[in-house]
C-alpha positions in Angstrom: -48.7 347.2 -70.0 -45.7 349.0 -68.2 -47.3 348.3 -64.8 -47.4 344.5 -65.4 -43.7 344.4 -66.6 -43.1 346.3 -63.3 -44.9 343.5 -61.4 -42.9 340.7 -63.7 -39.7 342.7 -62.2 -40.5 343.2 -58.8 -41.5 339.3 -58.8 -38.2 338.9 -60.2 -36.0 340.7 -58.0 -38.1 339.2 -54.8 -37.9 335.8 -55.0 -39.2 334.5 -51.5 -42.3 337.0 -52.2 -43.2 335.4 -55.4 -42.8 332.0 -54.1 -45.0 332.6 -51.6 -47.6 334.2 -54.0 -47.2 331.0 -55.9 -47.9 329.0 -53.0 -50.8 331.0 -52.1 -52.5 331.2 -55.9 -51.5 327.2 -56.1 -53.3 326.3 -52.9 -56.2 329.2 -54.3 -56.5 327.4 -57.0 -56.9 324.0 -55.7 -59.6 325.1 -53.4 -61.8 326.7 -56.2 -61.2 324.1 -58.6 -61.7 320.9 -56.6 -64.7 318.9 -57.4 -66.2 322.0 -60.1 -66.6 319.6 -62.5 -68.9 317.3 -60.7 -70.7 320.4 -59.4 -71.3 321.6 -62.6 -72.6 318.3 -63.7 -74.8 318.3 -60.4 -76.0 322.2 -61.3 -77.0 320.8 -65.0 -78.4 317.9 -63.9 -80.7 319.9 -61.6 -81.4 322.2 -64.3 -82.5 319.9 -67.1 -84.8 317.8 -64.7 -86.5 321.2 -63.1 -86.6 323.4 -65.6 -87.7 326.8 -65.0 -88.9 326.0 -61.4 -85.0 325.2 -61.0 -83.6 328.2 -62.7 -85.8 330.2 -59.8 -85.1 328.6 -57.2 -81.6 329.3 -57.2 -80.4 326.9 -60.0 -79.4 330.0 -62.2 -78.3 332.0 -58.9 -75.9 328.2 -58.5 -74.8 328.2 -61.9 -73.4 331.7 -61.9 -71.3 331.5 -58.8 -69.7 328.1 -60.3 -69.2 329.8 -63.4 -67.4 332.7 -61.1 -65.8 329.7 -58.8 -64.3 328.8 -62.3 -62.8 332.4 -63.3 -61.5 332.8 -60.3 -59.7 329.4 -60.5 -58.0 330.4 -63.7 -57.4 333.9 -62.4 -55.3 332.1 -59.5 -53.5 329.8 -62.1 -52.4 332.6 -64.3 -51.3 333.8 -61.1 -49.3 330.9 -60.4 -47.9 330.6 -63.5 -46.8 333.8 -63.4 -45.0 333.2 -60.1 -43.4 330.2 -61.5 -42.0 332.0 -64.9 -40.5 335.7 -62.4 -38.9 332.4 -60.1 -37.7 330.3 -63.3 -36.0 333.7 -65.0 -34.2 334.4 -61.4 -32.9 331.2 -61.7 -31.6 330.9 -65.3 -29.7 334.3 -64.6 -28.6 333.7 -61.7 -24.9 332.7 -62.9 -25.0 335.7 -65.1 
């Protein structure tokens, strides 16, 4: 827990770092998140008409890498959102 309040304050104290961390995680998390639902809906689609057949050849191996695509995606919002707190707390004490 103390090395993520460390991370909060260092994003804190460095705010052209953290913007650029959020601009990295944002554009992160565009590119992973683009489109997932419709390949998802692709990847089940697939699924339900193959079967097992599909799950072998490579609809399971699909499945898991979009449900991975997915984590990642979130793991790059948090990230952003993170960012965007450490740059909105600079601000609001920046008159202080």
């Amino acid at each position: 827990m103390a090395r993520q309040r460390k991370f909060y304050t260092w994003l804190c104290q460095h705010s052209l770092a953290s913007f650029l961390l959020l601009t990295l995680s944002f554009v992160v998390f565009g590119k992973l998140s683009f489109d997932i639902v419709h390949l998802f809906s692709a990847n089940a689609e697939y699924l339900l008409d193959n079967g097992w057949i599909g799950l072998v050849e490579g609809g399971l191996q699909q499945l898991l890498e979009l449900i991975l695509s997915a984590c990642a995606a979130m793991a790059a919002y948090m990230l952003f959102k993170l960012c965007e707190q450490a740059l909105l707390e600079r601000l609001r004490h920046r008159h202080d």
